[in-house]
C-alpha angles and dihedrals in degrees: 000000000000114000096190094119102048089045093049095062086041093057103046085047080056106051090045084054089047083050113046101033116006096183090049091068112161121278093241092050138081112205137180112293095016119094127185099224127199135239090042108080100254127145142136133243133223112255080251098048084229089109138043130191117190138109135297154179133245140132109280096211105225088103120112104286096189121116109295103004123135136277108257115239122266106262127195123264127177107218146152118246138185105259095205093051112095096211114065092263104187116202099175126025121187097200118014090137096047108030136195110269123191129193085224119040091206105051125092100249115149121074137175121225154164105249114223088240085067090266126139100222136157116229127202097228090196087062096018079227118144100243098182128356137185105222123213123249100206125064085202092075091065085074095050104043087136096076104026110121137179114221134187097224123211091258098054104256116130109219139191114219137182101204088181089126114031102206096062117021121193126221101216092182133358134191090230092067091061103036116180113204094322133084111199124195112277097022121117124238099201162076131276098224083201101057102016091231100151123200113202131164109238120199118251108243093239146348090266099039122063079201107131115271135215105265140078143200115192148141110284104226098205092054135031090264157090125238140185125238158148108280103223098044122059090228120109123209091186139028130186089221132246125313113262095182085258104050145325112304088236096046114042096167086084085075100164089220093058107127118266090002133088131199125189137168108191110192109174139127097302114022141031111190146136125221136167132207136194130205099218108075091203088053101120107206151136158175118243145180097207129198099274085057102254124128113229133181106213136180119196105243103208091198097059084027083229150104113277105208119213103189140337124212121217080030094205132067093226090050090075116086114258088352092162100036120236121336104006128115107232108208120216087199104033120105088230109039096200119074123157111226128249109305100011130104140215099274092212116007091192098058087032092061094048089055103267107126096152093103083062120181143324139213121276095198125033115243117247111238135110123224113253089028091115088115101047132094102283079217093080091073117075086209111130128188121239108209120225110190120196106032126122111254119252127245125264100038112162125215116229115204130217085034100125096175147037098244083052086052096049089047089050090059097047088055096065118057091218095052099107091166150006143188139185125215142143090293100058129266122314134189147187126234116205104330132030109213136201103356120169136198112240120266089209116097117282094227091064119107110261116206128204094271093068089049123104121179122221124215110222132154128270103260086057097087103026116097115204128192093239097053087049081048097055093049095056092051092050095049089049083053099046102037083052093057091038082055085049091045088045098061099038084059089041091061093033084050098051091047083054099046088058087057094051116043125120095011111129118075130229141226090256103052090255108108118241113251122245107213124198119234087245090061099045092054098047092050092052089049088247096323087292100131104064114185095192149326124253133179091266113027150001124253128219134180115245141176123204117221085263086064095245112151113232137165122232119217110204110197114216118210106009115173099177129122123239098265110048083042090065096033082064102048082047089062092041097049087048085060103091122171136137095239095046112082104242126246112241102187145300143245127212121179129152108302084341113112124177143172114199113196133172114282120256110206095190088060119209135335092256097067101064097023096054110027135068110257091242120103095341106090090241116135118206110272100211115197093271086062104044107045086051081054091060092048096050093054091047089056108048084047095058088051092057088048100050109355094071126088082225105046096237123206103200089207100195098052096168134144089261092059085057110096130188138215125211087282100049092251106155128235143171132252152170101050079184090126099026119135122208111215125195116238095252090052125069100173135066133177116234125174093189118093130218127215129324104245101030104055125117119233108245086057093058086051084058094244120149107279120239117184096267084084077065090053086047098053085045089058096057082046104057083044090062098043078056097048105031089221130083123262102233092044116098089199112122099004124143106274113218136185103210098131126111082241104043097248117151110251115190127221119250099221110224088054086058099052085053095062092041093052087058094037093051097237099110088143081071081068101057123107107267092232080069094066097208085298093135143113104244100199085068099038083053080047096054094040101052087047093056100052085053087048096052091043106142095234115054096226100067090056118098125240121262087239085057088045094057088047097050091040089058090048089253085120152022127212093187117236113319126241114253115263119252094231083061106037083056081063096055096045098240131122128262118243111169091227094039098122119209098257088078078076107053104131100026123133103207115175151158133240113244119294100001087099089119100036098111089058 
């Protein structure tokens, strides 16, 4: 994308600014004679303020990581950094692999300047040695030194120019040529094919070092792509997919017609290259290679004061080559991916815990073998082996050959001082020399059986699996130590804590106006009566019945395992009291103490939808939902959720709409709760990645395929819900369903529901479809209306599905969509073929069922 133009006006505002008052240069430029020193303070802004370039300080990584070893000392970079973002977010760095280092750590060393040969270079004062430069392209600058400038442009980009002639003015050198882990709009990811310059993302060692990292993302020159790698070997472990002319065939998300937001791979004679643009200039967003290895496209959300991430690619963390660094099991289903194996250590907890876990383990006891020792009996080492089944097994095994058994196999290791592992399986015996690289626990379920083949057997030492009654000791001593000074800990916090808590109460404002309230622990116990009344159990959190001392009824969401800090934590609860609407349950307060994280809401005393939808009235509690209430019930829902889809200054996908997260008031008005998985979404974005699920028989999908959510997964999941509020039964229940006999051998097939609405909605009979407790007492206007709405809503492609803003229209008779086309998943079923514009008449007599208890397969 040219930027001649742009630069053009910048340049004559430039050299007015040169000429009439050179000292007074622009605050985004950089001219001859005027240097942005470090230490100081000093930086420049973007004309925009979206962009800042200065210094800063970080670790540079090149310190002992080894247990115990010191922290290395802070060093100078010079960078660009998102100036909205809390939290320094670099998005260039100039010398990440070659910092700045001063004598003295406190003195203002570093300085950019304009040299006086035309170049853009940082000096060490304390030495007067050029430390980084950007060197011109062009010989022609040395004879115009005079008005070469260097400006932070509006995108981001950092340029050298020589403005020595307005009209056209010339970029010597630009950040965006050199790009570091992030991708801006407007930049180009590519090669020139002319001069072989090659401009690559490459992955930041850690979280705390700008020092170059393992991993690359860059164009593949043998396919329309772009792939992930490790940058020193040729072979890739992702790829976006080939280039359709709209987006990468693996993320779609990327769609280049996505509102606000452009995506282009130009592949011709002279460049391949891929570049994205966005509409809204304020949009604060990137694409990264972080420190696990993925690529991510990401866009700061202001309301949850985070990173909304699009898409990932690989998605998950174990996909990624040597994630985890030698040694080490990476999980597909635990919390934390990375885990050393028995009797190994963290090689270095302080990179470990800033996200670099590519150093691995390393090994607790030393093995027992001497060099040279391959001839003799394997008995004379006291080595074992620990198995590990079910692990996937590591990279770089090599096959012996003439081994006919696993206990020859296992000789055969113990014979050679580098073997650090073996396994036998069907295809002979293999074994690892030195490290053991990129295992994987399995991500099938751990009850399965595991054979031989999935077994890999780990060499350790042999203290390693003896057990002695003063080392117990010791550890029970430890643990008595150590529990006495966690007690003493404990009560200092708890008084620190309490002295906080005064401070900040009521201080986060709510939708209303009214501020939402901070409790304390202590009241919310004691208004639960010590938590001893639960209303129900949800995926996150536990709710209890409560009464302030006002005698107000709440209910008090306590969130399990919650493993975030303070301040996201109220930056959350923040986004979810501005949201106001009549059909969303309110948020009362919160409470954040220590590891203790609550929700406190108003209280329903009607419960949830399932109650009364689902159960019998006896004994339950339930009450009997007649047509009129429960079709105000569906347009309620629809409602709060189209506020939630467009009435919202963040665009929120709810992501678990069921009947449990329903709840009703004393008059059976509806409103949504539990925004535990709820994703905000800013308003040029219409996709996020979640790799959490919501619930089985309510999932769209493309969910259940693992692609970016949008909020039509939310019109989907309202759509298996309006069919049970029309049934009264659940969807993926085969209680109660019509029994048939039309098998060739007489079995009793059962009717999957919303298949069956499909066909009465053809045939006419919709009141067929009608709960039984109803009794036929329905208008069935509304009950076709319903109907027709739900099998739009449940449509296999998302596009396809209507907007919750349509829904509430054509719910309350103000439009009409015409009659839906019959799901794929459906017509399947039916043994028909899919045609996008095949409309569900073409399926009128059809007897379409499931065998028994296969009523929530597709889901």
């Amino acid at each position: 994308m040219s930027a001649s133009a742009t630069l053009r006006t910048l340049v004559v505002g430039l050299l007015a600014l040169l000429g009439a008052c050179r000292s007074a240069a622009a605050t985004d430029t950089i001219s001859p004679g005027r240097a942005l020193a470090g230490g100081g303070g000093g930086r420049i802004l973007s004309n925009n303020s979206k962009f800042t370039l200065g210094f800063f300080r970080a670790p540079d990584g090149s310190a002992d990581s080894s247990p115990g070893a010191a922290a290395p000392p802070d060093k100078w970079y010079l960078g660009v950094w998102f100036t909205a973002v809390p939290r320094l977010t670099t998005v260039w760095v100039a010398n990440g692999a070659n910092p700045v280092i001063d004598a003295d750590a406190d003195a203002a060393s570093p300085e950019l300047t304009v040299s006086g040969g035309g170049d853009l270079v940082v000096v060490n004062q304390a030495t007067r040695s050029v430390t980084w430069s950007a060197r011109s392209a062009h010989d022609t600058a040395k004879n115009a030194t005079s008005t070469t400038v260097a400006v932070l442009l509006n995108s981001g980009n950092l340029v050298l120019l020589d403005a020595s002639n307005s009209s056209a003015p010339r970029t010597l050198w630009q950040s965006f040529d050199h790009p570091t882990d992030t991708l801006l709009p407007g930049a180009k990811l590519g090669r020139d094919k002319a001069t072989g310059v090659n401009r690559r993302l490459v992955s930041r060692k850690s979280a705390a070092t700008p020092s170059p990292g393992p991993y690359c993302f860059e164009v593949d020159p043998d396919a329309p792509q772009l792939v992930v790698k490790l940058c020193d070997s040729p072979v890739a472990y992702w790829a976006t997919g080939a280039w359709n002319g709209r987006y990468f065939r693996n993320i779609p998300e990327l769609a280049g017609n996505v509102p606000s937001f452009h995506l282009a791979f130009v592949d011709d004679a002279r460049e391949e290259y891929l570049q994205f643009n966005v509409t809204a200039e304020a949009t604060v967003t990137r694409n990264i290679v972080d420190v696990t290895g993925q690529n991510k496209h990401q866009v700061w959300i202001d309301a949850s004061q985070d990173w909304l991430t699009l898409y990932a690619g690989p998605k998950a963390p174990c996909d990624v080559y040597a994630a985890c660094g030698p040694f080490t099991v990476c999980s597909y289903a635990g919390l934390q991916p990375c885990s050393c194996m028995k009797g190994f250590s963290v090689r270095s907890p302080m990179d470990w815990e800033q996200g670099d876990r590519t150093g691995g383990c390393v090994r607790d006891a030393t093995l027992d073998c001497t060099p040279g020792n391959s001839t003799s009996s394997a008995a004379s080492s006291t080595d074992g082996f620990f198995s590990m089944p079910g692990i996937g097994l590591p990279d770089r095994g090599r096959g012996l050959q003439n081994v006919r058994s696993s206990a020859e196999c296992s000789t055969a290791c113990l014979k050679n001082c580098s073997c650090t592992a073996y396994s036998y399986t069907s295809q002979g015996c293999l074994v690892w020399l030195d490290r053991l690289i990129n295992a994987k626990q399995s991500q099938s379920n751990a009850t399965n059986t595991v054979s031989d083949e999935e077994i890999l057997y780990l060499r350790l030492a042999a203290r390693e699996f003896q057990t002695s009654g003063s080392k117990n000791r010791g550890v029970i001593i430890g643990v008595v130590t150590g529990a006495c000074t966690v007690a003493l800990i404990l009560l200092v916090l708890f008084i620190v804590l309490m002295t906080r808590r005064k401070k900040a109460k009521n201080n986060i404002q709510g939708g209303d106006g009214a501020r939402l309230v901070a409790f304390s622990y202590r009241e919310l116990r004691s208004a639960t009566e010590n938590f001893s009344e639960k209303l129900g159990q949800g995926g996150f959190g536990s709710v209890f019945m409560g009464q302030l001392r006002d005698s107000t009824a709440i209910a008090v969401k306590r969130l399990d395992s919650s493993f975030q800090g303070e301040k996201q934590f109220r930056a959350e609860v923040s986004s979810i009291g501005i949201i106001q609407h009549i059909n969303l349950v309110k948020l009362v307060g919160f409470c954040c103490e220590g590891e203790n994280r609550f929700l406190v809401y108003e209280h329903m005393p009607n419960r949830s939808l399932d109650v009364h939808l689902f159960q019998s009235t006896g004994g339950t509690g339930g009450v009997f939902l007649d047509w009129a209430a429960r079709y105000q019930i569906a347009v309620g829902v629809a409602r709060g959720l189209s506020y939630l889809h467009d009435g919202c200054r963040d665009r929120i996908i709810h992501c678990d709409v069921k009947p449990e997260n329903i709840l009703l008031d004393a008059s059976l008005l509806p409103k949504l709760a539990d925004f535990g998985m709820a994703k905000f979404v800013g308003r040029g974005f219409s996709r996020v990645l979640t790799t959490m699920r919501g619930t089985k028989g309510y999932l769209a999908p493309e969910w259940i395929g693992g692609a970016a959510v949008t909020p039509k997964v939310d019109v989907y999941s309202y759509g298996m819900v309006l069919l049970e509020l029309v049934s009264g039964r659940r969807n993926t229940s085969g209680a109660g369903e019509e029994c048939r006999s039309t098998a060739s051998d007489g079995g009793h097939r059962l009717v999957y529901f919303p298949m069956k609405a499909a066909r009465e909605l053809i045939e006419g009979d919709v009141g067929t479809l009608l709960d039984e407790r109803l009794r036929g007492d329905a208008n069935l206007e509304e009950v076709e209306r319903a109907c027709k709405v739900a099998c739009w809503c449940i449509q296999d492609d998302e596009a396809d599905r209507p907007a919750m803003g349509e829904v509430v229209q054509i719910l309350e008779g103000v439009m009409d969509r015409g009659m839906p086309p019959l799901p794929r998943l459906l017509e399947a079923i039916l043994g028909r073929p899919h045609s996008s514009t095949q409309q569900m008449t073409t399926v009128s007599n059809t007897s379409a069922t499931f065998t028994s208890g296969s009523g929530s397969s597709q889901n």
